[in-house]
C-alpha positions in Angstrom: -215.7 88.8 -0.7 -213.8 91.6 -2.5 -210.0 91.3 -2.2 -209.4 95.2 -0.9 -206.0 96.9 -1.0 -206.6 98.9 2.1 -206.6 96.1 5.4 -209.2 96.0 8.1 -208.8 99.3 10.6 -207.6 98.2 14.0 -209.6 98.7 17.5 -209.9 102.2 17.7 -211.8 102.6 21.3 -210.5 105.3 23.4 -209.0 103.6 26.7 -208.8 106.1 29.7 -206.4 105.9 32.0 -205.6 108.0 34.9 -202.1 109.1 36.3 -200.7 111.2 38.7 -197.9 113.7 37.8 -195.6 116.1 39.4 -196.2 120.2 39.6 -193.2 120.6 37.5 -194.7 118.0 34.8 -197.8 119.7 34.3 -196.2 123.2 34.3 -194.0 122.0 31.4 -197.1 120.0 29.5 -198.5 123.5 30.3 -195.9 125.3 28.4 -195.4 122.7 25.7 -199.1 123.3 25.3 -198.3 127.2 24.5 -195.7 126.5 22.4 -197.8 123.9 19.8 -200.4 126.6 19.2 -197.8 129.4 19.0 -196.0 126.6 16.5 -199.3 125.8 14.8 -201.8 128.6 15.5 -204.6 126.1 17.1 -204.9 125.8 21.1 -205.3 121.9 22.4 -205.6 121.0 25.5 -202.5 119.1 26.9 -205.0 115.7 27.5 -205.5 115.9 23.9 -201.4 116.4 23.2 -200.4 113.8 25.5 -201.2 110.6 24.0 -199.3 111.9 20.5 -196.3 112.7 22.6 -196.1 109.4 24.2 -196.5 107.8 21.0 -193.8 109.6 19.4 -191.7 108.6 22.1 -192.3 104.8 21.7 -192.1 105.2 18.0 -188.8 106.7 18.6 -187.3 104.3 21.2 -185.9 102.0 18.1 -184.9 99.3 20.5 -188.0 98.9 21.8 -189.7 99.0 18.0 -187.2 96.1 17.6 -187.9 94.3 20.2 -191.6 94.5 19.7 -191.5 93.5 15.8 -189.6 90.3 16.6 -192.6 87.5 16.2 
């Protein structure tokens, strides 16, 4: 077997969840939503936003990286 630089792609299946949210939440996802394509010129829908916000939360919560690189 070739010994390839780039490493094997992790599991990549979509997992759906389903939560419930406040009015005020989804009128601010709402307006987030307007302000990424004023931002960036390309409409997405705020189902397609959220799981890039929540990982840029985690990914910015340095205690928790931290925590979860300890072995």
């Amino acid at each position: 077997m070739p010994d390839l630089k780039l490493r094997k792609l992790p599991d990549r299946t979509p997992i759906k969840i389903t939560i419930s949210i406040t009015p005020d939440l989804q009128a601010a996802l709402n307006d987030y939503a307007r302000a990424y394509a004023e931002t960036y010129g390309r409409e997405e829908h705020v189902a397609e936003l959220i799981p890039a916000m929540l990982m840029s939360f985690v990914e910015s919560d340095r205690e928790f990286m931290r925590s979860r690189a300890k072995p």
